[in-house]
C-alpha distance (Angstrom), angle and dihedral (degrees) to the residues before:
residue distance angle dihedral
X1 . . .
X2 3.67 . .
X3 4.01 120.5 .
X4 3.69 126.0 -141.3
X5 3.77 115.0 -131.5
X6 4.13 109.7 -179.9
X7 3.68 118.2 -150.8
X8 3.43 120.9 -161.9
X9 3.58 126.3 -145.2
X10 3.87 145.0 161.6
X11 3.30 122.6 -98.5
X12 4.10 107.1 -119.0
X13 3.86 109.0 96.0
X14 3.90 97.1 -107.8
X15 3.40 82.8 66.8
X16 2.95 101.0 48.3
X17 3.24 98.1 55.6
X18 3.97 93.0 38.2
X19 3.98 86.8 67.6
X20 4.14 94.2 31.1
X21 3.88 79.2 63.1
X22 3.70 91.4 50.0
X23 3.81 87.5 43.9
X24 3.84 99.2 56.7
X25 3.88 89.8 48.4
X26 3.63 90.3 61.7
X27 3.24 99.9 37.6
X28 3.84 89.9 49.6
X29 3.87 92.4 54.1
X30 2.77 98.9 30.9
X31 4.45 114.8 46.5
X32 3.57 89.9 160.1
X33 3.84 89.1 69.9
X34 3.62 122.5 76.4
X35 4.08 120.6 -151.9
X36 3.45 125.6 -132.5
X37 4.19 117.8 -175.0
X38 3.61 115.4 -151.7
X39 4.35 112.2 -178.0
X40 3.70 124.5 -169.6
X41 3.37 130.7 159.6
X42 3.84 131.6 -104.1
X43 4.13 135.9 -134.6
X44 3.95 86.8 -116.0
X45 3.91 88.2 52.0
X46 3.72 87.7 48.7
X47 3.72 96.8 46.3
X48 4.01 106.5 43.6
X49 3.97 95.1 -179.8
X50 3.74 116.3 134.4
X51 3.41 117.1 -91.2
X52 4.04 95.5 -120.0
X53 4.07 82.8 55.0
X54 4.04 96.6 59.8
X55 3.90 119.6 91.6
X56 3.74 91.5 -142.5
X57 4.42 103.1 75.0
X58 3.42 97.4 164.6
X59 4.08 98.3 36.4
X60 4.21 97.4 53.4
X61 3.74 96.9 101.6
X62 3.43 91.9 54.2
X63 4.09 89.7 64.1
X64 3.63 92.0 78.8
X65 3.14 100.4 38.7
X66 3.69 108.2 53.7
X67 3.43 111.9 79.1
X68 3.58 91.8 52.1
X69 3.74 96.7 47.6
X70 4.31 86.1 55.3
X71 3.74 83.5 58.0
X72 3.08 94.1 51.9
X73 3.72 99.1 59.4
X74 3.77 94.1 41.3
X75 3.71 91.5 51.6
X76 3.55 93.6 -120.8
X77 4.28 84.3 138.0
X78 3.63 130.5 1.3
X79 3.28 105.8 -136.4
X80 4.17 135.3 26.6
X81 3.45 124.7 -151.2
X82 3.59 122.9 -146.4
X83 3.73 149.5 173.6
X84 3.76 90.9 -117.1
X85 4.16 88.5 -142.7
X86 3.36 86.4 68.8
X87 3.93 100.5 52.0
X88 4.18 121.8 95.7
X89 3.89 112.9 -118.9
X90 3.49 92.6 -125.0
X91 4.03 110.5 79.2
X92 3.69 121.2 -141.6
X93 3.44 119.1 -98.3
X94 3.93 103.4 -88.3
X95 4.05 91.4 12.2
X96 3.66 126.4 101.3
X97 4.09 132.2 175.7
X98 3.71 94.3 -104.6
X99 4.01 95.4 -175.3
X100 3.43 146.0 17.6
X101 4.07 125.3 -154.0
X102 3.84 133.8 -144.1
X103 3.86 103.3 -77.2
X104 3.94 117.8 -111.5
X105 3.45 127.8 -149.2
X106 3.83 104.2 -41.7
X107 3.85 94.7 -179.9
X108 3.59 113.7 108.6
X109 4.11 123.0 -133.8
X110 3.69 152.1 -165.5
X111 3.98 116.8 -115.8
X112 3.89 120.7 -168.1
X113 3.82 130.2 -157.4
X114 3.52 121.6 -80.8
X115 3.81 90.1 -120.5
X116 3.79 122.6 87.2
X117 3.89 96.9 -107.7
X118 3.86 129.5 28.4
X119 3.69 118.3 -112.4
X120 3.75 109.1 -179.3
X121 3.82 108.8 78.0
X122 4.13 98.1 -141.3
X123 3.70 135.9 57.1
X124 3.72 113.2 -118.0
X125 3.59 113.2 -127.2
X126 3.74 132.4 152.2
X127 3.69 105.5 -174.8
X128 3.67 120.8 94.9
X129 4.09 76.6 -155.9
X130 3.86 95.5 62.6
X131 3.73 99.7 31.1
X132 3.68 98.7 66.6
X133 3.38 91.9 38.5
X134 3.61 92.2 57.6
X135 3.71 97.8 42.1
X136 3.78 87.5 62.1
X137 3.03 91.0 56.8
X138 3.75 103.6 40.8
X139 4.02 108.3 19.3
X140 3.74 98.0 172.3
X141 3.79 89.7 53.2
X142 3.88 111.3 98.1
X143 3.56 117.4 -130.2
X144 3.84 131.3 -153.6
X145 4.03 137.9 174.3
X146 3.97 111.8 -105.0
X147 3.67 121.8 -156.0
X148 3.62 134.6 -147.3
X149 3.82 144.2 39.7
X150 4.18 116.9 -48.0
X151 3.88 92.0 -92.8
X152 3.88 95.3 49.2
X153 3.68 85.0 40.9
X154 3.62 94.4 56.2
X155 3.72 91.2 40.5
X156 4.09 92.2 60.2
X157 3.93 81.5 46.5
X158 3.94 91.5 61.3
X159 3.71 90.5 35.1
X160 3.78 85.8 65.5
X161 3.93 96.9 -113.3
X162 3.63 79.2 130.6
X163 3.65 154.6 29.9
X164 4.18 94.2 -141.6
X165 3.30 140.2 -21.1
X166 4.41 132.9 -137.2
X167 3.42 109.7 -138.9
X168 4.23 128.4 165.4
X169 4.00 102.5 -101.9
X170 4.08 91.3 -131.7
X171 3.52 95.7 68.5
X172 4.24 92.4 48.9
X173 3.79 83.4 44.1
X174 3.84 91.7 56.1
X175 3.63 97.3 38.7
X176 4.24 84.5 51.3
X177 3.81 85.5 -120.3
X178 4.14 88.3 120.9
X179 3.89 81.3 122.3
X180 3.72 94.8 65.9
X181 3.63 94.0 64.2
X182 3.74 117.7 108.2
X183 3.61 101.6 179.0
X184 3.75 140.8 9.5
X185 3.94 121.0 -145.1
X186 3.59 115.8 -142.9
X187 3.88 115.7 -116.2
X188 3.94 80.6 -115.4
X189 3.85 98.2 54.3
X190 3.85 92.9 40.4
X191 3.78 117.7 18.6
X192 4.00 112.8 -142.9
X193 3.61 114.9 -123.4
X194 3.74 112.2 -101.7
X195 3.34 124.2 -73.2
X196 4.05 82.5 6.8
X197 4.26 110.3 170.4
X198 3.99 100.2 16.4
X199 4.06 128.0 107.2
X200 3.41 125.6 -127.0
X201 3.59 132.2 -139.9
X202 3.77 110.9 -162.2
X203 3.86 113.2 176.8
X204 3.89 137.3 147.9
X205 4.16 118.1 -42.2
X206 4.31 100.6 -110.4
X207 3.40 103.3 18.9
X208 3.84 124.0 121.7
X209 4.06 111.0 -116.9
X210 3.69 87.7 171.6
X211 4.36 83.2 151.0
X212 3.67 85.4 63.7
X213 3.99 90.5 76.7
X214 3.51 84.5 80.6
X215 4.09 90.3 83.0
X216 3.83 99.2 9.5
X217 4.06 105.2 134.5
X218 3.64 119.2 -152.8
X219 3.53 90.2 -162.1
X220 3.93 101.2 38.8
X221 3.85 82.5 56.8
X222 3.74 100.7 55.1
X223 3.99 98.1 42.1
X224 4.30 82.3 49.4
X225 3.40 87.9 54.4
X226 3.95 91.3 48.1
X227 3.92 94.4 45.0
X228 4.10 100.4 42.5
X229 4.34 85.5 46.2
X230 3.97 79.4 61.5
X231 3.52 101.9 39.2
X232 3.32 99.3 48.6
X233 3.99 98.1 37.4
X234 4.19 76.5 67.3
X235 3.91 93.7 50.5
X236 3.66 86.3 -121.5
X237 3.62 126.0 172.4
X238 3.68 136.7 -174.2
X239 3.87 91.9 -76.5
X240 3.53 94.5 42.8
X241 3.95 114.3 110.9
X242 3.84 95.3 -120.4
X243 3.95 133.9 130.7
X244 3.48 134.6 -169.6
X245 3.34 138.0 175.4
X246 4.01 136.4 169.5
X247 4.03 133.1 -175.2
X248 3.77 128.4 -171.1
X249 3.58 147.1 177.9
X250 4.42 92.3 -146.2
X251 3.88 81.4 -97.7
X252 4.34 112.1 55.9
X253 3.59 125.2 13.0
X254 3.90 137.6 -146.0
X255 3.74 117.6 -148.1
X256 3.83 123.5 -168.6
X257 3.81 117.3 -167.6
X258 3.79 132.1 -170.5
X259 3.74 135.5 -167.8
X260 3.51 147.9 174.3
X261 3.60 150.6 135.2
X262 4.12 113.5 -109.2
X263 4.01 87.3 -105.7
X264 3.09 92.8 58.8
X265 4.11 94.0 -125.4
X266 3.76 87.5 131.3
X267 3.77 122.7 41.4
X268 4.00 122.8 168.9
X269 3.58 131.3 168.1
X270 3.89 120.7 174.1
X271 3.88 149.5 167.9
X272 3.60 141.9 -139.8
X273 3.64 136.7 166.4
X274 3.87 133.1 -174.7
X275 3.21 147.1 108.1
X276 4.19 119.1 3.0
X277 3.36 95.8 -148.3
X278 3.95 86.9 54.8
X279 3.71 88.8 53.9
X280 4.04 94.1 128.8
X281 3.79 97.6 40.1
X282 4.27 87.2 52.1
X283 3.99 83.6 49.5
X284 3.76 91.5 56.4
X285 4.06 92.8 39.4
X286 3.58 96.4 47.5
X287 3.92 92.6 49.7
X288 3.92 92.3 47.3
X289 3.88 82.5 48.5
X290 4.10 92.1 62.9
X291 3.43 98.7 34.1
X292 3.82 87.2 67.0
X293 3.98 86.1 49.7
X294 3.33 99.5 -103.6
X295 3.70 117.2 140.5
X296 3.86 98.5 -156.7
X297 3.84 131.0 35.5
């Protein structure tokens, strides 16, 4: 006999394909197991203003997020599927992040409009992250928030709203829109946010997701653990000009870190590499290492 295992999802397409990749992973391993979808909508899907235009910095993540989390707990789906980016550090009470996927792309990039010469006069960008990133790299370049999902965001690009657009690769890559990308930015010229191109699966604290080894990463789970440490050693939320990115081979790990304030009066970027199994303590060190002002711990 079959079992029923509901994912829960939003409803934009990334998403759903995000979890439908989850999904056929399961499924795959799994044939004994039989997947339900369940899509709702979220308060960040409602409410499509820019992040650097929302009075709550340090709560944003939690806007797409919530709705699935309060299914969670009233077992209205058993598992949620999330881009892990997106997700608060602190869990729920009762919730836990069950899983973590086989990272994407985390690099970041620079997508043009379809027609032959730009009209807008501004790159649309929403992430305090990417936006002083880019502006140290390109200072004459004007810079303005962008709202929407990828798709509408793309569509205001071709529109001419804008003269480009920087966008995470792993969500053009899942969409199949790879070939819209004009540029990729090294993780070095613009640190991904943390945790930037891997799925999370949130589900209920003490239950067995034992299916979930099906896309469990050892290696997404060590470098998350390296990049949240930093993030959150910083206080930094969703709006919160900060980058992090790890690599490792299981056995040492690389951590990049980046952070700034939004004018730009303060601008860090760092490295340190160790042990894997250290991953969170090299977070924490490598954050206390730029608060100080120094670019290199």
């Amino acid at each position: 006999m079959k079992r029923t295992v509901r994912f829960g999802s939003r409803k934009s397409r990334l998403a759903l394909i995000q979890t439908q990749i989850v999904i056929d992973a399961v499924t795959k391993a799994y044939p004994d197991i039989c997947a339900e979808l369940v899509t709702m909508e979220t308060s960040g899907d409602k409410d499509m203003r820019p992040f650097s235009d929302s009075a709550q910095a340090f709560g944003i993540k939690g806007l797409f997020t919530k709705e699935l989390e309060e299914a969670l707990r009233n077992g209205d789906i058993d598992v949620a599927v999330h881009s892990f980016k997106d997700m608060p550090s602190k869990q729920c009470d009762g919730l836990a992040v069950v899983a973590l996927s086989r990272r994407e792309d985390p690099r970041d990039v620079l997508v043009l409009p379809k027609c032959a010469e730009p009209r807008g006069n501004a790159a649309g960008c929403s992430s305090a992250r990417r936006r002083v990133q880019f502006r140290k790299m390109f200072p004459d370049i004007n810079v303005e928030p962008v709202r929407g999902n990828l798709e509408t965001r793309l569509k205001k690009l071709d529109d001419g709203l804008y003269s480009s657009l920087i966008l995470a690769a792993a969500g053009l890559k899942r969409l199949n829109l790879e070939g819209r990308i004009s540029k990729y930015f090294t993780v070095d010229e613009m640190t991904p946010s943390p945790g930037q191109g891997i799925l999370a699966c949130q589900g209920r604290a003490g239950e067995a997701y034992e299916y979930l080894d099906a896309i469990r990463d050892k290696d997404s789970k060590l470098c998350a653990a390296a990049e949240r440490s930093f993030s959150d050693a910083l206080g930094a939320g969703c709006a919160s000009p900060v980058g992090a990115y790890a690599e490792t081979d299981g056995k040492r790990l690389l951590l990049r870190g980046f952070y700034a304030s939004e004018d730009g009066a303060a601008y860090r970027k760092g490295r340190i590499s160790g042990d894997a199994e250290e991953a969170s303590e090299m977070g924490k060190k490598l954050a206390a290492s730029l608060l100080e002002g120094r670019n290199d711990a």
